[in-house]
Structures are given as C-alpha cells and as structure tokens.
VOBA-1610 file (N, C-alpha, C; in pm, whole numbers, padded with zeros to 5 digits, always signed):
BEGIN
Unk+00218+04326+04752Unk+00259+04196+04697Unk+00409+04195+04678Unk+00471+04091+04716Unk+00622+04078+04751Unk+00676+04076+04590Unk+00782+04021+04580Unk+00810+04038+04372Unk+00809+03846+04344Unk+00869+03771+04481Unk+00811+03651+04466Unk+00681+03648+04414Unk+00613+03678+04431Unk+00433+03669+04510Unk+00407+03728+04345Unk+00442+03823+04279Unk+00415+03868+04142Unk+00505+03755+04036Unk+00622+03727+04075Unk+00679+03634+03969Unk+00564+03512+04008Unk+00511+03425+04089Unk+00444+03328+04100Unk+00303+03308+04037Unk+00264+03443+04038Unk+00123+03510+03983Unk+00122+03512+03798Unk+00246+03558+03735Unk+00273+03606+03648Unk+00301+03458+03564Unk+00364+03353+03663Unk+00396+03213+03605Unk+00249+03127+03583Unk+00155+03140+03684Unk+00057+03066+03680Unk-00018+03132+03561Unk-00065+03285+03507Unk-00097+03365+03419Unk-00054+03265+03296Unk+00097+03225+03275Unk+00201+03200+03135Unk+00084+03078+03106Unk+00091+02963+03250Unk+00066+02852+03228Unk-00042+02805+03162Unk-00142+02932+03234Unk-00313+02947+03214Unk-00337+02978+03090Unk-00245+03063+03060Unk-00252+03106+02903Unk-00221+02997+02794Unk-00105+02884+02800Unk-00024+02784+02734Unk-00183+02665+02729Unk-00231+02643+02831Unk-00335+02568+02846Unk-00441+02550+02790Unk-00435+02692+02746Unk-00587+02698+02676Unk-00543+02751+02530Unk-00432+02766+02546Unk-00334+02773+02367Unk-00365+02589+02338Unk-00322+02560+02448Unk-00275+02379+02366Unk-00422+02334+02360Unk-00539+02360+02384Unk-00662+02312+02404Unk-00734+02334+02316Unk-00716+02494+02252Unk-00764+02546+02180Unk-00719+02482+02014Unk-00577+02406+02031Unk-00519+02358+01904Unk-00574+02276+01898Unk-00664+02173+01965Unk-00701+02045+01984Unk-00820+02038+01925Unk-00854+02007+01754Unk-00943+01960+01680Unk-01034+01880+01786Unk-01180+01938+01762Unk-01280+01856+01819Unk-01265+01704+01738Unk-01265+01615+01850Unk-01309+01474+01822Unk-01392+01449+01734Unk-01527+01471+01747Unk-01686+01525+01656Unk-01650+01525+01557Unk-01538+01641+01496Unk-01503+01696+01342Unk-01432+01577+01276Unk-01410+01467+01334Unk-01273+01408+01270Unk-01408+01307+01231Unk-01443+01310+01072Unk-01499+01192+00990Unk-01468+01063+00907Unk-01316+01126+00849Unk-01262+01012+00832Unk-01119+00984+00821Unk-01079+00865+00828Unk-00907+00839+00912Unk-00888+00727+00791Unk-00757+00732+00786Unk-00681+00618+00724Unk-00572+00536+00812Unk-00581+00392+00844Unk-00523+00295+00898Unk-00358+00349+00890Unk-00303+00381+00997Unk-00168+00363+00944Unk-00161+00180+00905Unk-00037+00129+00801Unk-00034+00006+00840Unk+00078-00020+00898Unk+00190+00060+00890Unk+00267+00024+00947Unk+00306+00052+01157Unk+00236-00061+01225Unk+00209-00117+01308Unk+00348-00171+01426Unk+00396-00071+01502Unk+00514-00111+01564Unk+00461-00246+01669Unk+00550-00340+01692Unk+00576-00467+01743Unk+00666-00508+01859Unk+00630-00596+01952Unk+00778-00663+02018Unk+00833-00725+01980Unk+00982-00712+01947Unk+01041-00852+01875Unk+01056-00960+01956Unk+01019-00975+02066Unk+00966-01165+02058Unk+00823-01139+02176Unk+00729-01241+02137Unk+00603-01256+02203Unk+00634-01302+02339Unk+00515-01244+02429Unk+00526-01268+02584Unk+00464-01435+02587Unk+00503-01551+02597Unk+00449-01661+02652Unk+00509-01716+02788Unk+00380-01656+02825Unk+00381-01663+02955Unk+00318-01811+03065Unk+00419-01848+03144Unk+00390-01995+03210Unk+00432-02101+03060Unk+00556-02143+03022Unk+00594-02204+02943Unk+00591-02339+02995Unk+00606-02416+03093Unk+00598-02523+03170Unk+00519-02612+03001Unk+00587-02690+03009Unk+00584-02792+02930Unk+00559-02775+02778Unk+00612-02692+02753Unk+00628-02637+02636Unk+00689-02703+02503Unk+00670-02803+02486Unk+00715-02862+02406Unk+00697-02895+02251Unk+00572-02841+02188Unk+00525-02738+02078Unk+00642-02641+02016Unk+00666-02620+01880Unk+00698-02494+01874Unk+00835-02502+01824Unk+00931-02624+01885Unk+01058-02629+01875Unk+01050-02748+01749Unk+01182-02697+01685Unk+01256-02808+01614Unk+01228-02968+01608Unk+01125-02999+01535Unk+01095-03158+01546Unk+00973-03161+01648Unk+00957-03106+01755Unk+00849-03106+01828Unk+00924-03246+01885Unk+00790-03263+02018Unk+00810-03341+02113Unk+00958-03333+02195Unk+00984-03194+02228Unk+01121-03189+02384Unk+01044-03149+02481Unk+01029-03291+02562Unk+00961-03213+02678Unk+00999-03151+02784Unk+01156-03124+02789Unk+01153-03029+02867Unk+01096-02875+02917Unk+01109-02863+02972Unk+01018-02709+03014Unk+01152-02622+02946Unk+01111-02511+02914Unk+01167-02401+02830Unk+01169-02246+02930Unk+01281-02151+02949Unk+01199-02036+02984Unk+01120-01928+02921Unk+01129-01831+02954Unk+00949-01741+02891Unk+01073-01684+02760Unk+01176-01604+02750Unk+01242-01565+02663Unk+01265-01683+02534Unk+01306-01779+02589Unk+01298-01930+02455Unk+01199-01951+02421Unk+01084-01951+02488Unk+00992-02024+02419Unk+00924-01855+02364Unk+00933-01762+02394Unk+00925-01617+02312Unk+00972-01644+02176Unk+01126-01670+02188Unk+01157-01718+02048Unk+01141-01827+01939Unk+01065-01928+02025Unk+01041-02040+01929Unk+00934-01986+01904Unk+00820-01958+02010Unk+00674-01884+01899Unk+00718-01803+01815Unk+00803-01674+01793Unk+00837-01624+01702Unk+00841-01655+01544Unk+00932-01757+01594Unk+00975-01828+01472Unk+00850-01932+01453Unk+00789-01997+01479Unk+00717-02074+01420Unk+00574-01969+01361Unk+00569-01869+01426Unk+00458-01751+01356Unk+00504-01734+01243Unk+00644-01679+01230Unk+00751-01661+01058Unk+00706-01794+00991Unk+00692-01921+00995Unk+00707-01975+00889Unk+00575-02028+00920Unk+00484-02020+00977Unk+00312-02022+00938Unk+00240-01893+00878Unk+00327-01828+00871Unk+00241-01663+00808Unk+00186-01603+00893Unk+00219-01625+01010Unk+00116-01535+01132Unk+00117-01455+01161Unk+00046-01346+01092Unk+00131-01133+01114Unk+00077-01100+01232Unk+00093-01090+01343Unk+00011-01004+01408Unk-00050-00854+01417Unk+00077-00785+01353Unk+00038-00659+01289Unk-00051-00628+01213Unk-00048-00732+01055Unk-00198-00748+00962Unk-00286-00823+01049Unk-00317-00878+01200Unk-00421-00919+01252Unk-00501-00793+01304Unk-00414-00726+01393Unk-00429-00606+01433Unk-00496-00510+01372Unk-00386-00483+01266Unk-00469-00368+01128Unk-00630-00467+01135Unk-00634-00562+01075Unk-00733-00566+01004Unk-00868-00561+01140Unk-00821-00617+01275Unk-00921-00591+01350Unk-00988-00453+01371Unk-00888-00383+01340Unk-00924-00220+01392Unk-01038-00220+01255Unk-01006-00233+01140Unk-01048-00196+01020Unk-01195-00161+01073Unk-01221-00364+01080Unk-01312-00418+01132Unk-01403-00371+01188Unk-01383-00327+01314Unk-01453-00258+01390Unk-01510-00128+01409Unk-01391-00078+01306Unk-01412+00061+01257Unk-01585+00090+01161Unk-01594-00036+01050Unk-01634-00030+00960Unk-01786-00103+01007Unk-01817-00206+01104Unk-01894-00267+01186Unk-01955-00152+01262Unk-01892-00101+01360Unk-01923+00000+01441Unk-01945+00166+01354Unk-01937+00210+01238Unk-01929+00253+01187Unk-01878+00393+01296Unk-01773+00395+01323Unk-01693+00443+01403Unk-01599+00644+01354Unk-01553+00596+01207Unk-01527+00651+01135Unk-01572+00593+00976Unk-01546+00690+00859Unk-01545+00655+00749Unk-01400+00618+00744Unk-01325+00493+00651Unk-01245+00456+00605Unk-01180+00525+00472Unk-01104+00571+00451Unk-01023+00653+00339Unk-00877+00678+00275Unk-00825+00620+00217Unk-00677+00628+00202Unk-00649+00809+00177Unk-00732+00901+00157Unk-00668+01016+00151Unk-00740+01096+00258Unk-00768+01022+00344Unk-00825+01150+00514Unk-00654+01214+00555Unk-00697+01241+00624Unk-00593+01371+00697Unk-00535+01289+00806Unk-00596+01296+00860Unk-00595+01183+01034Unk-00559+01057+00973Unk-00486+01061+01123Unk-00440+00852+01079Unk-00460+00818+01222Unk-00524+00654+01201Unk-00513+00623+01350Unk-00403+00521+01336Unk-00307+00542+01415Unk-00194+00458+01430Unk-00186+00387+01561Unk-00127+00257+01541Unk-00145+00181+01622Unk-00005+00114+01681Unk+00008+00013+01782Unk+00116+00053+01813Unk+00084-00119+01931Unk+00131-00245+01893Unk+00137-00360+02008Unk+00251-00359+02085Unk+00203-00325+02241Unk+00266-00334+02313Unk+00346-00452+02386Unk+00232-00568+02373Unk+00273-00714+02379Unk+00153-00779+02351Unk+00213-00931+02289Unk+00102-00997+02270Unk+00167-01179+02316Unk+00088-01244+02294Unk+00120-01383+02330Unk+00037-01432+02390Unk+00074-01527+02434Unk-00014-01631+02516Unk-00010-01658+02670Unk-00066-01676+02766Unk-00049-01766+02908Unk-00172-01842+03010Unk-00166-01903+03065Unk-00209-01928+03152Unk-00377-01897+03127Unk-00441-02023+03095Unk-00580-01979+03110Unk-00681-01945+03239Unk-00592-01970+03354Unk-00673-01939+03470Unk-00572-01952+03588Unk-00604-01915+03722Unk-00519-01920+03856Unk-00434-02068+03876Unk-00515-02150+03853Unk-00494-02286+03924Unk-00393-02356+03795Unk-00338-02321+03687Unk-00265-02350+03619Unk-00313-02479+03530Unk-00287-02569+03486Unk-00311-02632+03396Unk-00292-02633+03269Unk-00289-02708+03175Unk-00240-02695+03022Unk-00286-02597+02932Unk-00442-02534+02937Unk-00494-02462+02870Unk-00406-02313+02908Unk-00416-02229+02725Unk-00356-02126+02739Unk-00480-02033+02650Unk-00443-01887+02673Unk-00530-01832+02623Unk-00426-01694+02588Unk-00502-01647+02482Unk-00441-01502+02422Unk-00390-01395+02526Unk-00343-01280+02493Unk-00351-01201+02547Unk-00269-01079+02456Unk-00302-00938+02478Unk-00246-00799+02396Unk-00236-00706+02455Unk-00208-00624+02413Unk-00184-00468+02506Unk-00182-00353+02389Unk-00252-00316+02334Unk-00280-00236+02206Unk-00293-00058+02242Unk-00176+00070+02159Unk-00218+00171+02233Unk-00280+00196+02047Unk-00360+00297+02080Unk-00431+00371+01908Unk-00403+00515+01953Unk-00367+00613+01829Unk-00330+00719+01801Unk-00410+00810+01681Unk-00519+00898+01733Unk-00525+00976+01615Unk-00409+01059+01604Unk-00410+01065+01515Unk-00329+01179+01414Unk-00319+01272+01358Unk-00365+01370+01362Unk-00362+01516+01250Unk-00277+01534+01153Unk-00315+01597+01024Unk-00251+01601+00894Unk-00097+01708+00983Unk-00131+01750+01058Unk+00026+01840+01118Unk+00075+01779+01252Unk+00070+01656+01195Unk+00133+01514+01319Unk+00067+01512+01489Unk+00024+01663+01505Unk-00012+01634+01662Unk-00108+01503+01670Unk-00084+01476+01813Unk-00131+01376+01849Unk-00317+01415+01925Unk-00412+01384+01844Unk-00515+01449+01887Unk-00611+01372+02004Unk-00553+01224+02051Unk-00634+01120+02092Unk-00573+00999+02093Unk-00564+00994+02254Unk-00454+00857+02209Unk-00557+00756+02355Unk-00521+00618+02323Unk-00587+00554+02446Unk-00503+00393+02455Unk-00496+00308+02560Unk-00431+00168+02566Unk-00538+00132+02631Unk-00551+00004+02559Unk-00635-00131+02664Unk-00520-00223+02631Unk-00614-00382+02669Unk-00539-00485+02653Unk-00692-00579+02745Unk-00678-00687+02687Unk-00672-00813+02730Unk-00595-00906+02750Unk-00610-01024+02859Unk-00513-01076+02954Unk-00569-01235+02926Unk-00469-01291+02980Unk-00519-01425+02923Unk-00619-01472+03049Unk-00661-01436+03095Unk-00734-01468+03219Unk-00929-01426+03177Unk-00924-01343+03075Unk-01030-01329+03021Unk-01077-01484+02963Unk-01246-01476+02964Unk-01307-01606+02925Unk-01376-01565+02809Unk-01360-01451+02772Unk-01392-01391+02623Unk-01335-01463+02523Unk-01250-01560+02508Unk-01182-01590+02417Unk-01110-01732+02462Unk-01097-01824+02331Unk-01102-01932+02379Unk-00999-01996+02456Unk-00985-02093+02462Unk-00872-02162+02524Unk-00804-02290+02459Unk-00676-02315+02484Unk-00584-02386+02370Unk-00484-02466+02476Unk-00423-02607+02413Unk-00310-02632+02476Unk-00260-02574+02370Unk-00057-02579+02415Unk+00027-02563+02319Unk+00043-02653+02238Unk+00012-02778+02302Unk+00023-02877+02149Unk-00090-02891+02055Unk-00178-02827+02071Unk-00332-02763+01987Unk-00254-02690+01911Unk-00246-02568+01939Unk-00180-02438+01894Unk-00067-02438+01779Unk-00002-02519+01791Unk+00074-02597+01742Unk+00077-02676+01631Unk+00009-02762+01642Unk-00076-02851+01532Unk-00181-02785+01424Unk-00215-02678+01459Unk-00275-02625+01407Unk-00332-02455+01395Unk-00162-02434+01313Unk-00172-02249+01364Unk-00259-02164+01301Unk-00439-02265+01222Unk-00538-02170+01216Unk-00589-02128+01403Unk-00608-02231+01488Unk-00600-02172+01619Unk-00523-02040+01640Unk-00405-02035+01631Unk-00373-01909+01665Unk-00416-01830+01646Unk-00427-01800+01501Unk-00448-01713+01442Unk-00610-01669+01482Unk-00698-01781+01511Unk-00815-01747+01554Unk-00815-01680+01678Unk-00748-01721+01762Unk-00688-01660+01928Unk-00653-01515+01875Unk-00594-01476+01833Unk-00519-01395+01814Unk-00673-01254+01736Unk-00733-01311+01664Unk-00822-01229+01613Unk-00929-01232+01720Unk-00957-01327+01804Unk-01054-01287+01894Unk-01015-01209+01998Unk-00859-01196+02044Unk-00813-01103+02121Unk-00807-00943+02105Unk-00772-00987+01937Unk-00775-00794+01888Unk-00887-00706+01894Unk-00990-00816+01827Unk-01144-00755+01795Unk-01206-00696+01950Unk-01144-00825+02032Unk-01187-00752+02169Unk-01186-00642+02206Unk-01011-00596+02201Unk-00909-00437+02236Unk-00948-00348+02133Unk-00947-00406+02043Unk-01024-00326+01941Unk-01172-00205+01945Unk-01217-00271+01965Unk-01364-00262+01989Unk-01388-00218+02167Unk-01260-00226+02263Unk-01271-00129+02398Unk-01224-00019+02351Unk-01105-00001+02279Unk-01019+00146+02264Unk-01139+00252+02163Unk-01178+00166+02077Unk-01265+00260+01985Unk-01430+00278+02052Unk-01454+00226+02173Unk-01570+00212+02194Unk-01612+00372+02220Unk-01472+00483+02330Unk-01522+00630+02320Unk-01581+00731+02212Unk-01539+00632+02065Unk-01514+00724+01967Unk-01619+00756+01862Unk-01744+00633+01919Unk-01826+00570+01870Unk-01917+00744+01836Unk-01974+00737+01682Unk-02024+00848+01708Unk-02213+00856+01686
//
C-alpha cells in the first residue's frame, strides 16, 4: 500500500469514526417528551404579496387604483398588519401550540429542556390560481427546530404552503382589507396547515 493509499484509508477511518461520534450525540427522537415553544419567532421584514395588480386595499385612504409593485404593496400590508394587530409570529406560535396539543405530539412545558423553535421564512398572499383573477389566497414557508438543553440542533424540518393550495380559502384584496378578521383567518388556516405537515413525523 502506497503512503497515499494509507493517508486516504486513515482519513476515511477519522471520518467513520466523527460519524458515528455525531450520531451517537444525537438524543433519540422517542426520548424527547416534552418541549417548550420558543416564542420568540424570527420574521421577514416585509410580507411576500405576490401578483399585486390592482392593489388598491391597504394604502392611505384606500381606493388608488393604480397597480403597485410586490416590494410596495409588501410594505403597505406590513403596515396595515401593525395597526390591525396582526402578529404573524403569535399566529404561528399559537398554531404550532395547537397542533402540538390536538395531535398530542409532545407534552407542553415551560421548564422542558428542548425547545422547538421556529423560524417564518415568508408569508403573504398571491394569486389564487393559474389563470389570475382577483381572488388571493395565503401562503408560508415555516422551518421548526428541536433543541437540546446544550443548544444542538436535534431535528430540524421546512414545509410551506403556496397560495395555489385549495386548502384554504380565498379573498379579494378589497375583502382582506375591509375586514382584517379575514386575514387573520387566512393566515391561521395557512399555519395550522404547515403546522400540522412539519410535526406530522413527530407524531408519537
């Protein structure tokens, strides 16, 4: 055997060994009974609304019908979520809770070890179907994180729903608008969805 041929042997040995070190650190799934919500819930600072075309909801006084692009009218939903109370983060938290506690998934506990932390990748609204038209529908991108009391990351997973799903209802913007219990209903039927895919492995 050449000394290449032994250094190559000797590297795959390190790797084989590191592998089943890092595997071996890796708390069975099974063992983990109960988790506490992180709440603090990282965000995009402005929502994806997507296909803004006649967007005229949302802004200052309402009724500009000009069309808006996806970054403006990002920021007018923003802002009109701020002054209707619309957290998406406490939508989020509380969907996971939800499902947690429904699905009886884990036990719930402010002093478990584990945290499942959560983390929206994007959320907003677009386009309820191919052929375009006024109706809009939700959409999210949610990743979840167990946690270990010594921070490793023991379990992590992303879904999302798209506004193209018929799981969930459908809205104009001047609905939405008029009445930001809609959203907020959009918005909880979107989470519970992602919710309830990401935790569906965990189910015990």
């Amino acid at each position: 055997m050449t000394r290449c041929q032994i250094r190559s042997a000797l590297a795959a040995v390190a790797i084989s060994v590191l592998c089943c070190e890092i595997a071996g650190a890796q708390p069975d799934l099974g063992s983990i009974k109960r988790v506490v919500i992180d709440p603090e819930i990282l965000q995009p600072e402005i929502p994806l609304i997507q296909s803004p075309g006649n967007f005229k909801a949302f802004l200052i006084g309402g009724g500009v019908g000009a069309a808006i692009d996806q970054t403006s009218a990002g920021k007018a939903f923003r802002e009109y979520m701020r002054k209707n109370n619309i957290d998406i983060s406490k939508i989020v938290f509380e969907s996971f809770k939800r499902v947690i506690e429904e699905d009886k998934t884990f036990a719930l506990g402010a002093d478990a070890e584990t945290k499942l932390k959560l983390a929206i990748n994007s959320y907003g609204f677009g386009a309820a179907g191919f052929m375009g038209g006024n109706e809009r529908r939700p959409l999210i991108n949610i990743t979840a994180a167990l946690v270990s009391g010594t921070g490793n990351v023991v379990w992590k997973k992303t879904d999302y729903i798209t506004n193209l799903s018929k799981l969930t209802q459908a809205y104009t913007y001047d609905q939405l608008a008029e009445n930001p219990q809609l959203t907020i209903k959009s918005f909880e039927q979107a989470s519970v969805l992602v919710s309830r895919q990401i935790l569906a492995g965990l189910k015990q």
